[in-house]
N, C-alpha and C positions, 0 to 999 in steps of 0.2 A: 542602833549599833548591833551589830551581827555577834553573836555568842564566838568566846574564845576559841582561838583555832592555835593550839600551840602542838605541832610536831617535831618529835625530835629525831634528827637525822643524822646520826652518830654525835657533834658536837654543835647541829646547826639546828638551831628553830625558827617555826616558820609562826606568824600571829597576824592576826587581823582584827584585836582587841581595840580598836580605835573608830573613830568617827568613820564610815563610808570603806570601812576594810572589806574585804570581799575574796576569796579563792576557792575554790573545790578541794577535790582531793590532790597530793601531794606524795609523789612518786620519786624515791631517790634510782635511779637507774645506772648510778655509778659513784665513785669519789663524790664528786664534783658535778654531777648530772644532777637534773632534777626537773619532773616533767607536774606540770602545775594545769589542772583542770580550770579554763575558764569554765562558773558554774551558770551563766545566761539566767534567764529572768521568761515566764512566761503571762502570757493575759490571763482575762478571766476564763476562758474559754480551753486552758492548755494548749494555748497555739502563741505561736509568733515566737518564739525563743530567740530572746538577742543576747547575745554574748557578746556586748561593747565593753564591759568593765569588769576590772580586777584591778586588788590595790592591799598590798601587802607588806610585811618588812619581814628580812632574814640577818638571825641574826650568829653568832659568832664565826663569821665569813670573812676575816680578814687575813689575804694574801691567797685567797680560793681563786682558781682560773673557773670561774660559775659558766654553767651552761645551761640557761632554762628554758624550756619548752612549753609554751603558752597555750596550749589545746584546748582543740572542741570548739572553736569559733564557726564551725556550722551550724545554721540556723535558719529563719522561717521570718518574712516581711511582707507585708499588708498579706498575708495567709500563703505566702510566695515561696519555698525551700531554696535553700541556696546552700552551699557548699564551704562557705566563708572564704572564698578567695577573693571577695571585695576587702579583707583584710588582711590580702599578701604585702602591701607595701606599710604595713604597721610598723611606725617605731616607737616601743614604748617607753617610759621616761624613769629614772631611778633619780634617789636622793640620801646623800650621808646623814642629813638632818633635818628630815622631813619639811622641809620650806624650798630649800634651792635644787631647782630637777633640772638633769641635764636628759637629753635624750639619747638614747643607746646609741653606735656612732654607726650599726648597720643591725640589719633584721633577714634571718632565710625563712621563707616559705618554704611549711610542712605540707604538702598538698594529702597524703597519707592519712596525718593525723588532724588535718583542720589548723594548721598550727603555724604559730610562729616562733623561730627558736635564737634567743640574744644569745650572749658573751659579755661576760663583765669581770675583769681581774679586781675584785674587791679591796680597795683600798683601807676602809674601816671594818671594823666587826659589826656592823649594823648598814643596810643596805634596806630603805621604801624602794619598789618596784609599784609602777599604778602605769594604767593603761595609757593618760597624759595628769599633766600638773592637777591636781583636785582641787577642788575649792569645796569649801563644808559649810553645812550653818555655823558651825565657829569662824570661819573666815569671813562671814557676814554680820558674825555680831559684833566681831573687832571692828571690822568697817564703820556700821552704822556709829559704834561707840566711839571712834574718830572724829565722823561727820557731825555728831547730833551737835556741837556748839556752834555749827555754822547757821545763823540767823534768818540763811535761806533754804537749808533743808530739814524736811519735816517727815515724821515716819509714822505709821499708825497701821494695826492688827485690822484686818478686816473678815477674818474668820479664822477655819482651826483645821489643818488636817485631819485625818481618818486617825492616826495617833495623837491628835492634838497640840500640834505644831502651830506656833502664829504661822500665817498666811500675811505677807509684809503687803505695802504699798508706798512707796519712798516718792517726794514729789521734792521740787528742785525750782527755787524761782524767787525775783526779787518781789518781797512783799509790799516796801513801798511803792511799786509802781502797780497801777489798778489793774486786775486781773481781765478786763473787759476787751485792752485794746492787746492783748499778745494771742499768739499762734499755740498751740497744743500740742505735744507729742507723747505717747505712749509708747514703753517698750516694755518688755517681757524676755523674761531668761529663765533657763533652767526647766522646759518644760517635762522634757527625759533626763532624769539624772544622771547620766553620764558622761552626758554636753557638756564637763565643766569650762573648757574655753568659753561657753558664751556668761558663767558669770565672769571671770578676767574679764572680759569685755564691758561688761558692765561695769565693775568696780574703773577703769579706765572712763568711761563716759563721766561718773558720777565724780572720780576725782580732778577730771579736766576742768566737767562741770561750776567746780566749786572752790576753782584757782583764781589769784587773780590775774591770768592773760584777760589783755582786753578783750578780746573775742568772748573768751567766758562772761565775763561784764555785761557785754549788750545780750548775749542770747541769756541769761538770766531776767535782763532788762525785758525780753522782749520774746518770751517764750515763759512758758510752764512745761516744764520735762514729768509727766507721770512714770515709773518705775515699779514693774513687777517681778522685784529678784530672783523670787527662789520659786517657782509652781510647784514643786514637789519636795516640800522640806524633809520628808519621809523616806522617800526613795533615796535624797541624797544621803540623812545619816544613815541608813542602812547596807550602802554599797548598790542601790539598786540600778536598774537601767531607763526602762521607761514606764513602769507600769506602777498605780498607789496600790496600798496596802489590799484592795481586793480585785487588782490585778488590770485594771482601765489604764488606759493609754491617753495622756493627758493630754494630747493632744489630736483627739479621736472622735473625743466625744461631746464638743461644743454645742450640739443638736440635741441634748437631754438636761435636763436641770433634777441631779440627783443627790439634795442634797448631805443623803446616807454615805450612800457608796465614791460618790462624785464629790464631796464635800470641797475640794480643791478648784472644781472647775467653776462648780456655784458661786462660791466665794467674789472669784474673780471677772468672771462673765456678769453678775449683781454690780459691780462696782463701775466693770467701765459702762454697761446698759443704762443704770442710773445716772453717770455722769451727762451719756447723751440725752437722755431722756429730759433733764432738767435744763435743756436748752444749752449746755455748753458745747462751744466748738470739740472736734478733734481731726485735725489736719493730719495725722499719719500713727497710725499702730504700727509699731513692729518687731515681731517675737522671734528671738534669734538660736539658731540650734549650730550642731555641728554634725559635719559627714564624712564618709572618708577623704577622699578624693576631688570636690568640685565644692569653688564659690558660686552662689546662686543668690538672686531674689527673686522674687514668684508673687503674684499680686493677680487681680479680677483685670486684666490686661481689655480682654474682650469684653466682659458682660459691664465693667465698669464704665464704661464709655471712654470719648474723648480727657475728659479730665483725669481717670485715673491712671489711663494709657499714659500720658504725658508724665504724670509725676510718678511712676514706674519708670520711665528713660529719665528723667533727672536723677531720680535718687541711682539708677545702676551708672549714669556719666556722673555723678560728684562723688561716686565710693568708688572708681577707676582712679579719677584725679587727686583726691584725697588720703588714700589709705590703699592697701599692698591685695586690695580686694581683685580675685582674679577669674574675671569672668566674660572671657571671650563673644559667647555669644547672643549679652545682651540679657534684659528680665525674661522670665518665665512666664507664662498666663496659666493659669488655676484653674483647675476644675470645677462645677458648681458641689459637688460634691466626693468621696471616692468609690466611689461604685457599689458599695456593697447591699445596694436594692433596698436599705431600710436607714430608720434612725440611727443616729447612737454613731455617727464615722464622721460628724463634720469637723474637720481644722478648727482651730481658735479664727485665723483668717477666714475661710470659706465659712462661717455661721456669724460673725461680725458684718460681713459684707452682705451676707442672705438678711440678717435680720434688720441693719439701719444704716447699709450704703456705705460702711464706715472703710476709707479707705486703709485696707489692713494688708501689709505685705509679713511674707515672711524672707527671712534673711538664712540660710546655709555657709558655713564658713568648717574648710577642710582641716584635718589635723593631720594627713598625712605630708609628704613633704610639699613643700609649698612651689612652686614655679617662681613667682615674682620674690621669695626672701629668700630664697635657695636650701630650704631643712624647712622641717616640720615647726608649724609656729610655735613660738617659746612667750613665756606668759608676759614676758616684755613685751614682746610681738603684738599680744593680746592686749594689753593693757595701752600700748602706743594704739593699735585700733580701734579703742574704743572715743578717744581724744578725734582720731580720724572720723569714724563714725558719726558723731556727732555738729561735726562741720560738715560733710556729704546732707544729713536728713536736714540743716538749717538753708544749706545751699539750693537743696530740692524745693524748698516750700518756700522759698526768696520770691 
């Protein structure tokens, strides 16, 4: 959790005293103004600055015509500068009671200041402002403390953050039917902390999961769901973006086993490596993120041969048919690597697939406004896709 940030602004204060709170500095510029520094997140190297999150509450605000300016979303990708107008069509999401977020109902682009500037006539005297809906490891521990008396899901610690955070692994499947004759699927969320849509998504697969629609029935009957909720339990309590505690990019660096500084990736690359390794199937990985603008899957299209090529086009035609996934131009093929001449840069995909063929796709799912639901997805949205999701990846491997 990030140290108290209480400013007072004639009779308004701003705090970020909570799970995953996060703002810079904070500038009253009038009554009712008020210009709010995203504070971005850098690697180990002091490069790559992303300014994707901020998440904060203001409070004695009720009957205020609020005007805040969201600055400083200029920043720096795979060593790339940019300007932040990949985040001119940002709309970010407020809430009177910290659980139900509506999102702001338009957004201007500051081209000036990197920025984006809402409007909010503040109904209550307490008002969260966050970049989209959050999900915390408190909203994962509610979860798993929901799920754990279901007979068919099972949870266990397979290592420990750089702060000493369990590292989960949640598996999902009917026990009485013998693990020998079903299909395998692994997925992964939360690699960047402030992808929280893809845990929504998660929580949505695990609770479809473990309903009883028929459908849920047989694919428990007839599948083992592996689950890797949170990759960065660190970065999400502390408001982070995508980098652990000494400043790695968790999903960068799949090609080094360090288990000091890397403790996150160790954990989890030992887990599904020894799964393969001990002769068990795995029919589809796949680790979901968020972007601005564009639905995508991305997989070894070309190096993976015929077969992967194919179930890369099932799984992009059963998340068309299934679920509001909007992706015109079809899967992406993957790099063998990202360029950077050395160790230390491979995907969880692209070093899954370099080290044992494992067909591993990754999945991109947008937060800006959506084409196919018409507004930016709402964690309904999220949580309905993840129900979809999980009919798309059974329909693919059918």
């Amino acid at each position: 959790m990030t140290p108290v940030l209480t400013i007072l602004l004639l009779a308004v204060t701003v705090r970020t005293n909570f799970e995953a709170g996060r703002i810079g500095r904070v500038e009253q510029v009038s009554e009712n103004d008020w210009r709010c520094a995203v504070p971005g997140e850098t690697d180990q190297d002091g490069r790559n600055r992303q300014p994707s999150w901020f998440y904060f509450r203001m409070d004695g605000v009720r009957g205020r015509e609020l005007t805040i300016e969201l600055a400083g979303l200029h920043g720096e990708y795979n060593d790339r500068p940019h300007d932040g107008s990949g985040h001119r069509n940002m709309r970010p999401v407020y809430s009177y009671d910290n659980r139900n977020w509506r999102h702001f109902p338009a957004s201007e682009w500051v081209p000036a200041a990197a920025a984006i500037r809402v409007r909010l006539k503040a109904e209550r005297d307490r008002v969260w402002i966050a970049r989209q809906p959050p999900y915390t490891n408190e909203h994962l521990r509610r979860l798993i403390a929901d799920l754990r008396r279901d007979p068919h899901f099972t949870s266990r610690v397979i290592g420990r953050s750089v702060e000493g955070r369990p590292l989960l692994l949640l598996t999902v499947t009917n026990p009485s039917v013998p693990d020998s004759a079903k299909k395998v699927i692994w997925l992964m969320g939360r690699q960047h902390a402030w992808e929280s849509g893809t845990s929504w998504v998660v929580e949505g697969v695990l609770r479809f999961l473990l309903s009883q629609a028929p459908e849920a029935v047989r694919t428990r009957d007839t599948y083992i769901v592996q689950v890797l909720p949170m990759a960065d339990p660190d970065g999400v309590y502390g408001g982070g973006v995508r980098f652990n505690k000494y400043g790695y990019d968790l999903n960068r660096n799949w090609d080094v086993a360090d288990p000091v500084r890397m403790p996150e990736i160790h954990a989890q690359r030992r887990v599904i490596l020894e799964w393969v390794d001990a002769g068990r199937r795995l029919d589809l990985f796949l680790t979901l993120h968020n972007t601005e603008a564009r639905d995508y899957i991305q997989g070894p299209l070309s190096s993976g041969g015929a077969r992967i090529r194919e179930l890369g086009e099932r799984l992009w035609k059963a998340l068309i048919e299934n679920t509001s996934f909007h992706s015109p131009g079809g899967p992406l093929d993957q790099a063998d690597g990202t360029g950077s001449g050395g160790r230390g840069r491979m995907t969880v995909t692209q070093a899954l697939f370099h080290e044992r063929r494992i067909p591993a796709f990754l999945m991109e799912l947008m937060v800006d406004s959506h084409p196919r639901l018409g507004h930016p997805p709402t964690v309904e949205d999220r949580l309905q896709f993840g129900a979809g999701l999980l009919r798309a990846v059974c329909a693919a491997l059918e």
